[in-house]
C-alpha positions as CSV (number, residue, x, y, z in Angstrom):
1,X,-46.3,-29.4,24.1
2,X,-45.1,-28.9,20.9
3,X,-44.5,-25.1,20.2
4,X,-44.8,-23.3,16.6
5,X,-42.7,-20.4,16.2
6,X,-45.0,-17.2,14.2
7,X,-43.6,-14.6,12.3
8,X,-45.4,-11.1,13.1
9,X,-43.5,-9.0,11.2
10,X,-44.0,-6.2,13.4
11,X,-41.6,-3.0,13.7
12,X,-39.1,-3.0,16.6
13,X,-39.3,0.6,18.6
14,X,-36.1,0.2,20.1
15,X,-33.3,-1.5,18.5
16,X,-29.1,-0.4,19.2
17,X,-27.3,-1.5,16.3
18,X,-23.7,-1.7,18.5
19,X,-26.1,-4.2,21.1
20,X,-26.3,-7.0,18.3
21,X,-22.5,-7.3,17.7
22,X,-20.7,-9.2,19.8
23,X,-17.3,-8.0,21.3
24,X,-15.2,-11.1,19.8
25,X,-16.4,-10.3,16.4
26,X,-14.1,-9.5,13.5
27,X,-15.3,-6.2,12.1
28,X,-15.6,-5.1,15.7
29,X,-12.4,-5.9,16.8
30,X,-11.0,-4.3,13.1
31,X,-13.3,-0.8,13.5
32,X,-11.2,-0.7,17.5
33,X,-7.9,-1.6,16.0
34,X,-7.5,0.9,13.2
35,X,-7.3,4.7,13.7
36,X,-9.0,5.3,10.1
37,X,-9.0,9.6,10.9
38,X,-5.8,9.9,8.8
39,X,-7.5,8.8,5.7
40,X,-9.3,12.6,6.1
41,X,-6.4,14.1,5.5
42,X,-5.0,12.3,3.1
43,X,-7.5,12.9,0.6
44,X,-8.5,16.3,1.7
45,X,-7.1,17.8,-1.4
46,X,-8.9,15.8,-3.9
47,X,-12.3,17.4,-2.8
48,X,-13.7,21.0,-3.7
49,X,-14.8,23.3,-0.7
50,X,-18.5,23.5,-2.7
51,X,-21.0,21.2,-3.6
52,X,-22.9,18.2,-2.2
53,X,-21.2,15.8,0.2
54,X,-19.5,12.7,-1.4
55,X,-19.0,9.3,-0.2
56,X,-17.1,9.5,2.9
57,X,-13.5,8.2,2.2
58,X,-13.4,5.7,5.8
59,X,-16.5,4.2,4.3
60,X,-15.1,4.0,1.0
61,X,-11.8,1.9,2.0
62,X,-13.7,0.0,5.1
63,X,-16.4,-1.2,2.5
64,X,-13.5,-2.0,-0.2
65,X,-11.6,-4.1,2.6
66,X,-14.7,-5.8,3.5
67,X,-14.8,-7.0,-0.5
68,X,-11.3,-8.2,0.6
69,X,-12.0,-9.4,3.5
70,X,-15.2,-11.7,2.4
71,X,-14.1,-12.4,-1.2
72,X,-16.2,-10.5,-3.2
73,X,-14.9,-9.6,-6.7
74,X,-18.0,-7.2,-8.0
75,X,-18.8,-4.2,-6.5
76,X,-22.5,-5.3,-6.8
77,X,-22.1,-8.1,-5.0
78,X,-20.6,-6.4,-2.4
79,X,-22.9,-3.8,-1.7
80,X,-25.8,-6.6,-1.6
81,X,-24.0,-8.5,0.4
82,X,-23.4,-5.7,2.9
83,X,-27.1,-4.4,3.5
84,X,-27.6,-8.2,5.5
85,X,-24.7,-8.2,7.7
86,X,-25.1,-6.2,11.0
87,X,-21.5,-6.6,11.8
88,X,-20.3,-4.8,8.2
89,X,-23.0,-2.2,8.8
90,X,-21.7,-1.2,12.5
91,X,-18.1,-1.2,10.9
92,X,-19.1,1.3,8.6
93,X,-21.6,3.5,10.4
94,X,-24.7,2.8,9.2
95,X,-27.8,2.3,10.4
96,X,-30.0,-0.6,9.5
97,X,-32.6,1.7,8.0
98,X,-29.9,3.5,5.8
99,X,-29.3,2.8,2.8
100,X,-25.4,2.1,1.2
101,X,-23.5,3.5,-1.0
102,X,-24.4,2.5,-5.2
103,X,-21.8,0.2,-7.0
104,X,-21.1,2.5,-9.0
105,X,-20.5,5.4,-6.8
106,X,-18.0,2.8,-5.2
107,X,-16.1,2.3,-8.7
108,X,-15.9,6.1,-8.9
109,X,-14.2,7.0,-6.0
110,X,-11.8,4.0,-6.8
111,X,-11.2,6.0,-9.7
112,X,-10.6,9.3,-8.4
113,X,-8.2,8.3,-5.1
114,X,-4.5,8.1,-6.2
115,X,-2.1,5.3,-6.0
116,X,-0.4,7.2,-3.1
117,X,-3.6,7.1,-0.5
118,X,-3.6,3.5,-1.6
119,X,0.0,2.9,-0.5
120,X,-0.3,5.3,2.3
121,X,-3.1,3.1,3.9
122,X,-0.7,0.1,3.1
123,X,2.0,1.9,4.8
124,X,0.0,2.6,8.3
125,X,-1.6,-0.9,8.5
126,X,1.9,-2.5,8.1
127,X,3.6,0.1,10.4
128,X,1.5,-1.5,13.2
129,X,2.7,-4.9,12.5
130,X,6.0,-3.6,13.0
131,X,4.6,-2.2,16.5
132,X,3.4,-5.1,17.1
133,X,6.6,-7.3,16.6
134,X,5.0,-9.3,13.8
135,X,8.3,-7.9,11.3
136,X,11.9,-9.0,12.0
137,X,13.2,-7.5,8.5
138,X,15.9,-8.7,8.0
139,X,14.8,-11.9,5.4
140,X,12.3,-11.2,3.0
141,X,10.7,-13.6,0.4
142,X,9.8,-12.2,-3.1
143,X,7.6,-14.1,-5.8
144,X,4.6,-13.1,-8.5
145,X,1.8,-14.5,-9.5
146,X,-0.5,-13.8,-12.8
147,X,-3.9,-12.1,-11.7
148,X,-6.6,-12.9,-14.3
149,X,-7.6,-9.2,-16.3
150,X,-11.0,-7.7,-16.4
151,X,-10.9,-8.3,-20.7
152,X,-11.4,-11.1,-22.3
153,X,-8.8,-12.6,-24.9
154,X,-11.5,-13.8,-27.4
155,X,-11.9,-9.8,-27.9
156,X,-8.2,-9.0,-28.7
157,X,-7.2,-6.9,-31.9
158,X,-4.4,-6.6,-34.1
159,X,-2.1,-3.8,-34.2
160,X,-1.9,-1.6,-37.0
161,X,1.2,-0.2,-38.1
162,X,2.1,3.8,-36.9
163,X,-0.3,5.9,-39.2
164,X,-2.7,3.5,-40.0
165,X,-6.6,4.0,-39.7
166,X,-7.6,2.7,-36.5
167,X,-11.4,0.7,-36.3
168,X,-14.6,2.6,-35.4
169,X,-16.6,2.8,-32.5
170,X,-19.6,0.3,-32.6
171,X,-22.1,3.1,-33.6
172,X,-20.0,5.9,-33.8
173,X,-19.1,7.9,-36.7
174,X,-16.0,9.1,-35.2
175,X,-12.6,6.8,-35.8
176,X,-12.0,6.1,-31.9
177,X,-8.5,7.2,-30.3
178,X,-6.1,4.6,-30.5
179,X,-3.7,3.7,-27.3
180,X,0.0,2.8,-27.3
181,X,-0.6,-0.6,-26.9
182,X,-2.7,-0.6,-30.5
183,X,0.3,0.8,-32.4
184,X,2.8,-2.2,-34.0
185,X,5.9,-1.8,-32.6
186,X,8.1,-4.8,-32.4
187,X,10.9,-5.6,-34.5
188,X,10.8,-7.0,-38.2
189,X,12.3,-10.0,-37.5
190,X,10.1,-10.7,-34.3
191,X,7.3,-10.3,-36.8
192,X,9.2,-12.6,-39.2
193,X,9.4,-14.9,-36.5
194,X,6.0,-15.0,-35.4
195,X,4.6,-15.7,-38.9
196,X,7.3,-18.9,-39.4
197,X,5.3,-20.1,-36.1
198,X,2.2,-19.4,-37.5
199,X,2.6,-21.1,-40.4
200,X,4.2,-23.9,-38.9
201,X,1.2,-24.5,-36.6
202,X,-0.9,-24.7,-39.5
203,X,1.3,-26.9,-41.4
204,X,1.7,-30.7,-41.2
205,X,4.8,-30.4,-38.9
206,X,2.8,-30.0,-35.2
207,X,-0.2,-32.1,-33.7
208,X,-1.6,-29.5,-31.7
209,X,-5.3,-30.0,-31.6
210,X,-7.3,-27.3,-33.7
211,X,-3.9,-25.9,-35.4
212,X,-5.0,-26.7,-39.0
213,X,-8.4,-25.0,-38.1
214,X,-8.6,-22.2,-41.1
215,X,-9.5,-19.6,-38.1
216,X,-6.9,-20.6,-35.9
217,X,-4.6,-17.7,-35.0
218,X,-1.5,-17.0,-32.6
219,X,-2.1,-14.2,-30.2
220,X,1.2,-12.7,-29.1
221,X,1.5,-9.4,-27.0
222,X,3.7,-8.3,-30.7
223,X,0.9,-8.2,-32.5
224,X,-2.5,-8.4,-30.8
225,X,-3.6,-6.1,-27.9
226,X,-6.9,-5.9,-25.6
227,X,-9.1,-2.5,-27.2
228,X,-10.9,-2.6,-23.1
229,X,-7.8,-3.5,-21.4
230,X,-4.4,-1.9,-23.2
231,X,-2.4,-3.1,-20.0
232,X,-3.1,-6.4,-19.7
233,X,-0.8,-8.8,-21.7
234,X,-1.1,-12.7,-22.7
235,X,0.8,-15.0,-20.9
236,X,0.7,-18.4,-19.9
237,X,1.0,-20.5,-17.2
238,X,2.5,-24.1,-17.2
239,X,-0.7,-26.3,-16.9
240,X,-3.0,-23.6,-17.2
241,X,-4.6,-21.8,-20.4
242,X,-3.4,-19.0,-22.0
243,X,-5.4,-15.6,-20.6
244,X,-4.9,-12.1,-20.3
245,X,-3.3,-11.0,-17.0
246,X,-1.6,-8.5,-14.7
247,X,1.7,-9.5,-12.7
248,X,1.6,-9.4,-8.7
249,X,4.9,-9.2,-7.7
250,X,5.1,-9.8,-3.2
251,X,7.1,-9.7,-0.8
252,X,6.7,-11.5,2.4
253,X,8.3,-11.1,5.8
254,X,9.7,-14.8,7.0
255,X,8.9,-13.8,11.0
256,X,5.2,-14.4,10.8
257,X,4.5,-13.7,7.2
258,X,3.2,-10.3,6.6
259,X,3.2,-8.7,3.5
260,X,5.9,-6.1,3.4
261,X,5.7,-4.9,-0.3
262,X,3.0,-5.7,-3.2
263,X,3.3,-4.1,-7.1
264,X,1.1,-4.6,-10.0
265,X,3.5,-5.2,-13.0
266,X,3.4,-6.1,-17.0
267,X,3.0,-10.3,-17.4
268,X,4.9,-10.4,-20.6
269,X,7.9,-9.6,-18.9
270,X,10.5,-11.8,-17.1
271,X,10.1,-11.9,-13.0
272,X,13.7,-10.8,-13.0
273,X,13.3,-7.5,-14.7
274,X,10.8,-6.4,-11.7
275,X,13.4,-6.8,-8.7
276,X,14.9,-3.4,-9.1
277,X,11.9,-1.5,-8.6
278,X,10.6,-4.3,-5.7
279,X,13.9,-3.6,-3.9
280,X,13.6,0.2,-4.2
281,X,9.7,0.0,-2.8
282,X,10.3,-2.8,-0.1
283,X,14.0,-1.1,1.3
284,X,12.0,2.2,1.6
285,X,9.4,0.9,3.5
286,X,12.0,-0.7,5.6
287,X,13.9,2.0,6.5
288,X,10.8,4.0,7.2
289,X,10.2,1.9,10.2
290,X,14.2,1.3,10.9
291,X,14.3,-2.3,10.0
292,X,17.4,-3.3,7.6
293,X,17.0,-5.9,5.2
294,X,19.7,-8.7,5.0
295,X,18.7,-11.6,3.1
296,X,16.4,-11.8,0.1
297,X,15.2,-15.3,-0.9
298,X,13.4,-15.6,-4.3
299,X,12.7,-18.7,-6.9
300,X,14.6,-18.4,-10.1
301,X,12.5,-17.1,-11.7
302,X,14.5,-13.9,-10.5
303,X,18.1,-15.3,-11.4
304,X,20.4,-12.3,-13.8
305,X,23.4,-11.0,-13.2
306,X,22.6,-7.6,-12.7
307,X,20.1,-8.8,-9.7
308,X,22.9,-10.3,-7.9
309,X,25.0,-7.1,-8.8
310,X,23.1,-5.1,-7.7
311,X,22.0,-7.3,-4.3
312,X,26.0,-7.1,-3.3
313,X,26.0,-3.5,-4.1
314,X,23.4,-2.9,-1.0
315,X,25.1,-5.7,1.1
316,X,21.8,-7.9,1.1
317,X,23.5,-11.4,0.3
318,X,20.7,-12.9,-2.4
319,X,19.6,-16.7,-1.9
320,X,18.4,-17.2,-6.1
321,X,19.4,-20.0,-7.6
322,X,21.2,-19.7,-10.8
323,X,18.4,-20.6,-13.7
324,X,19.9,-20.9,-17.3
325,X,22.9,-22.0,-19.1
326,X,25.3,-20.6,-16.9
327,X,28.3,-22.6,-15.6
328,X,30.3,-22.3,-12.6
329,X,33.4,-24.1,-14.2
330,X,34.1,-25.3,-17.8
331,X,35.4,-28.9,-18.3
332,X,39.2,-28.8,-19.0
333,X,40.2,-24.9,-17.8
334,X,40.8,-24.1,-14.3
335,X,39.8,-20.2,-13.8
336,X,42.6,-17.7,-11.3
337,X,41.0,-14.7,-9.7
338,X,43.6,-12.3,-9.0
339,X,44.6,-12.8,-12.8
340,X,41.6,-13.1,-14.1
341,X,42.8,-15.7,-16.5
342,X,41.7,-19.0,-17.4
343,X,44.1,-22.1,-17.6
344,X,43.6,-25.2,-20.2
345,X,44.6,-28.5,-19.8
346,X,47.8,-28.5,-21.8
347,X,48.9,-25.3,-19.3
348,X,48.1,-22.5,-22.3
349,X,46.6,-19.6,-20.7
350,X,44.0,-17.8,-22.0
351,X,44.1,-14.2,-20.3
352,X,41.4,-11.8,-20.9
353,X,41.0,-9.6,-24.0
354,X,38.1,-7.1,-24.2
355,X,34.4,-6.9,-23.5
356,X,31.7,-7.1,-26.0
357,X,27.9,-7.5,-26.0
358,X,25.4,-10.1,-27.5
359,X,22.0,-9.1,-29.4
360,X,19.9,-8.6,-26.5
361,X,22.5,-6.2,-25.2
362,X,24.0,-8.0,-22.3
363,X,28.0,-8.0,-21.6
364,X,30.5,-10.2,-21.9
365,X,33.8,-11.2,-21.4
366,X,36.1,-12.6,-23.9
367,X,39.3,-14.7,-23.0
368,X,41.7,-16.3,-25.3
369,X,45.3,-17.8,-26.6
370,X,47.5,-17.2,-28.8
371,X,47.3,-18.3,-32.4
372,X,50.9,-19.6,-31.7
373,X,50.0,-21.6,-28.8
374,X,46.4,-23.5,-29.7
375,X,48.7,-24.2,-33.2
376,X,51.2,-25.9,-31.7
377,X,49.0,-27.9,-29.0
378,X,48.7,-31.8,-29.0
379,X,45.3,-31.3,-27.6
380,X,44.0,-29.1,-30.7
381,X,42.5,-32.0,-32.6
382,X,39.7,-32.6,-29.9
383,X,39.5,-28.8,-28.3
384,X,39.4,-26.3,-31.0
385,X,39.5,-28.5,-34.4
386,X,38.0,-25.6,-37.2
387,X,39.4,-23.1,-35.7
388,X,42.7,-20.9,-35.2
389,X,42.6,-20.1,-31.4
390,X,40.8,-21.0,-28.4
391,X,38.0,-18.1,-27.1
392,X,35.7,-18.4,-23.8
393,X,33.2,-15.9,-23.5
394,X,32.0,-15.3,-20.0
395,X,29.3,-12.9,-18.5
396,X,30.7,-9.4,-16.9
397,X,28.9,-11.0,-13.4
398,X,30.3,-14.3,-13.7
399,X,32.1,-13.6,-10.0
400,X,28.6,-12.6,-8.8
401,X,26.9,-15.7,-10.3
402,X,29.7,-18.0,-8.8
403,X,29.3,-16.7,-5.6
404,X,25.1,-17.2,-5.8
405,X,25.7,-20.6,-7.2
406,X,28.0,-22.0,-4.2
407,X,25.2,-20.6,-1.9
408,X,22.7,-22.6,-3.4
409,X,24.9,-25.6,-3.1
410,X,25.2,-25.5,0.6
411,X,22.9,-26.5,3.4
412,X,21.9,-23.3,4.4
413,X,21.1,-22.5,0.9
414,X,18.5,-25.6,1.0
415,X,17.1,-24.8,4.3
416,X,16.8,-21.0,2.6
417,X,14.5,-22.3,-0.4
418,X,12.6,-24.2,2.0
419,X,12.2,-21.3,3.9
420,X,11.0,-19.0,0.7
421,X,8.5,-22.5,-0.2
422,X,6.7,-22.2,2.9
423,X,6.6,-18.3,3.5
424,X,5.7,-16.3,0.6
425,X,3.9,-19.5,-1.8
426,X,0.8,-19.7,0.7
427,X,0.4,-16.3,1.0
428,X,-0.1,-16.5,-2.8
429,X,-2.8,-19.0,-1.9
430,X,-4.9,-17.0,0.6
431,X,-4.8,-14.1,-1.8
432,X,-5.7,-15.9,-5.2
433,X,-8.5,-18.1,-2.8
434,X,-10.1,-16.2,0.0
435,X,-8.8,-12.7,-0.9
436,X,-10.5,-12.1,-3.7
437,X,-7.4,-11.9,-5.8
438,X,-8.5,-14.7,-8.5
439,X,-9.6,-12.1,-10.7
440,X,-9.6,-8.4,-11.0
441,X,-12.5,-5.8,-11.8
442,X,-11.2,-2.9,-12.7
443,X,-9.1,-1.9,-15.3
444,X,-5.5,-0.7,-16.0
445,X,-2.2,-1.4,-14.3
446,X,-3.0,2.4,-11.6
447,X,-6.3,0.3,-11.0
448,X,-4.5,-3.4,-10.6
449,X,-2.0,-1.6,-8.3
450,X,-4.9,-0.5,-6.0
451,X,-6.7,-4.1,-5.8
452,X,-3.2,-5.8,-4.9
453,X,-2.8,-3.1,-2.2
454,X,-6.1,-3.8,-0.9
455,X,-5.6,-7.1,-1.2
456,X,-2.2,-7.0,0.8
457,X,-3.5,-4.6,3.6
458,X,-6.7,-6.9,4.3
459,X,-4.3,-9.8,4.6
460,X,-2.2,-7.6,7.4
461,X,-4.8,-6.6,8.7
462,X,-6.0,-10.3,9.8
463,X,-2.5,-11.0,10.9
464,X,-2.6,-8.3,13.5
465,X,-6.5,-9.4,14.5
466,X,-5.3,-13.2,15.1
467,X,-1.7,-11.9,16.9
468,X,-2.1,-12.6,20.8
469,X,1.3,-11.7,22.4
470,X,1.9,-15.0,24.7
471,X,2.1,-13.7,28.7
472,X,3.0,-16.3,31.1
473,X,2.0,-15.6,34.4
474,X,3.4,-17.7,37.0
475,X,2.2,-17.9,40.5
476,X,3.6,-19.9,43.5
477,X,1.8,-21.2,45.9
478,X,2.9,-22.7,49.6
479,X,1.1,-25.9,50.4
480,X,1.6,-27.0,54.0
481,X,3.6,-29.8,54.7
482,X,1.1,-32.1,55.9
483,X,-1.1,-31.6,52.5
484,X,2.0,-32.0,50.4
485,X,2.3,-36.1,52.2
486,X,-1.1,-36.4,52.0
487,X,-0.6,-35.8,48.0
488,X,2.1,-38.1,47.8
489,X,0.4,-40.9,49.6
490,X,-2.6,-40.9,47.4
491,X,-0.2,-40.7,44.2
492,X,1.9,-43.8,45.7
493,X,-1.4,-46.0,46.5
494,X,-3.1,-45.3,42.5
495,X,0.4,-46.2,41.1
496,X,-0.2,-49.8,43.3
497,X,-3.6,-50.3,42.3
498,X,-3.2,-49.5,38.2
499,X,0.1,-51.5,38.5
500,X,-1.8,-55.1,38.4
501,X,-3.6,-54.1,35.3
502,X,-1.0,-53.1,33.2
503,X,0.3,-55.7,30.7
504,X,4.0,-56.1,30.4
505,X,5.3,-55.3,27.5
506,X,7.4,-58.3,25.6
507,X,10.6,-58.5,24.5
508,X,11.5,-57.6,20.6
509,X,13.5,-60.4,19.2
510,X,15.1,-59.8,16.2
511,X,14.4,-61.2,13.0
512,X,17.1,-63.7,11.1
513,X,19.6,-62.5,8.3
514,X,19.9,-65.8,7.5
């Protein structure tokens, strides 16, 4: 008989919302896992004793990790999404006939919580990876990632010079308050620079498709800035377009890859320049929980001097490969340590004189001979031909940078940047893809911060869900003897029988050289 299924529509008397979900499921297991009390006191202070009651802070961060958690970007989206799940509803304590929190109350409270509750949160969720031996420590991988803005670069505006009238609110009277970021403040000869490029775009000299167009412009963080989003900054990508973005800056634990440190930083600015304040935030975390860090691998992307300075300075031996123009050893001089002196090839030796700095402000060191010696040298012809003397200049962490660039040179330093490929690069990839990462909406570095520390604690938090401690239980068991010959008989008589069947394998021969 053929049966027809009819929809009544009719009102359920007696429904129990913690019935429906099953034990194995994920926001079940995560609302068991986490103590979310603390978050009470934590933002305790941020509340007046008066007044109606606000959104609960558990519900705030549970439904924000849930964004996380089921990659949801918008707020809207998320709520919607939400109010048809009975799993998300149990996890956050509501009832099917209750209705959630509004979007935008959602983007409010994002708003009013500090960046500390944020990291606090962070701080608990990865403490219990720790507990749960998912952190050794002792090797960390570091790498960043652009993180698309919530502005759009067709919107950008030029910066005016200090003093200048700003432009006006679109139907406002009043002139609108300008930011830092709207103020002109690089130098004149970046400026000059910039305008040669221009130009030159627009010339004859390039083939770059829509150069000579009479609106084409080039945006550069010197002169244009975003009027809704004064912290993002262009940058580019290699094979990717040019968009306005915010820098995530990770680092990743190599044991079973759990996010130990996350920052949002500026994406004009070299990877290298954000490693101080990374190392501060990841060796604090560290020691909070009694683990010392011993290795740091990173891409070189993170390769200067004062990086590997200050690496040695906290006895963490740093596997970066050198990047640039630097040179262990120069053709034709032979460098001695304890003098710190180099040697040419006709035995002059060229000791060292004084320090000095370049234009960007970095330090050198300056070695050179004697007028009298380079003068008198066979060898001047093809080594210093217009001028007097013979001068290297060498960077003040040249013994640093030899010392990273013989690690990288070694096995161990291969196996290392394999290591870094496969640890902190597809954690990247989970973030930017199923995280919810690929774009931010909200706006401000404060408010990229908190996304990439959401971001970063939902990650943990599936780590510890999908981390099953291995216990091997063995059991032995006495068989008597008569069972135990029994057992080998019946083995010895299926061998017999499958042995006929069996084809016999024939013999390689090998193939002529001739």
């Amino acid at each position: 008989m053929q049966g027809k299924k009819q929809y009544l529509d009719k009102e359920v008397t007696r429904f129990r919302l913690s019935e429906r979900v099953p034990p194995h499921n994920l926001y079940r297991r995560l609302a068991e896992l986490v103590d979310w009390s603390f978050l009470y006191e934590e933002t305790r202070a941020l509340y007046s004793h008066t007044g109606q009651p606000s959104l609960d802070p558990v519900v705030f961060f549970k439904l924000v990790l849930v964004g996380r958690l089921e990659n949801l970007v918008s707020d809207r989206r998320l709520v919607a999404h939400c109010a048809l799940r009975l799993d998300i509803l149990f996890f956050l304590g509501y009832e099917v006939d209750e209705e959630l929190p509004w979007h935008s109350t959602v983007s409010r409270t994002r708003q009013l919580f500090p960046t500390a509750v944020f990291e606090r949160l962070f701080d608990h969720v990865f403490a219990q990876c720790v507990a749960r031996g998912l952190v050794a420590g002792d090797t960390q991988a570091v790498d960043s990632a652009p993180v698309k803005a919530n502005a759009a670069l067709e919107a950008v505006l030029e910066k005016q010079p200090a003093g200048a009238r700003g432009p006006h609110v679109a139907g406002s009277p009043e002139e609108a308050a300008r930011p830092a970021a709207a103020v002109l403040s690089a130098p004149a000869h970046q400026l000059r620079n910039l305008a040669t490029s221009q130009a030159r775009r627009q010339g004859t000299q390039t083939g770059a498709l829509g150069a000579r167009h009479e609106q084409a412009r080039l945006l550069s963080n010197k002169t244009h800035y975003s009027p809704t989003g004064p912290d993002a900054r262009i940058s580019v990508k290699p094979g990717k377009a040019r968009a306005l973005n915010y820098l995530c800056s990770l680092a990743v634990d190599t044991a079973h890859g759990v996010i130990s440190h996350v920052q949002a930083d500026f994406a004009d600015q070299r990877d290298s320049l954000h490693l101080p304040r990374l190392l501060a935030g990841l060796q604090r975390r560290l020691r909070a929980n009694d683990l010392p860090l011993r290795e740091l691998l990173a891409d070189a992307g993170y390769a200067n001097g004062s990086n590997y300075a200050l690496l040695e300075a906290a006895h963490i031996t740093a596997w970066i490969p050198v990047f640039g123009q630097y040179k262990a050893e120069i053709d034709g001089f032979t460098y001695h340590a304890p003098t710190d002196e180099y040697t040419c090839a006709a035995g002059k030796v060229l000791p060292f004189r004084k320090y000095d700095t370049r234009v960007d402000g970095a330090w050198l060191k300056l070695y050179w001979a004697t007028c009298s010696d380079c003068q008198q040298c066979p060898l001047k012809s093809t080594c210093v031909p217009g001028a007097k003397r013979k001068q290297l200049t060498r960077t003040i962490y040249d013994a640093a940078y030899r010392r990273a660039w013989e690690r990288q040179h070694t096995r161990r330093g291969q196996r290392k940047r394999r290591v870094r490929q496969g640890t902190v690069e597809p954690v990247f990839g989970s973030l930017l893809h199923h995280y919810g990462l690929r774009r931010l909406n909200v706006r401000g570095l404060a408010g990229a911060h908190k996304t990439m520390l959401l971001t970063a604690v939902a990650f943990n938090l599936k780590k510890l869900l999908n981390h099953c401690p291995q216990r091997q239980l063995s059991r032995a068991v006495a068989l008597p003897r008569p069972l135990l010959a029994a057992n080998w008989r019946a083995g010895r008589r299926n061998r017999h029988s499958e042995a006929p069947t069996r084809t016999r394998a024939q013999p390689r021969t090998r193939k002529s050289t001739a």
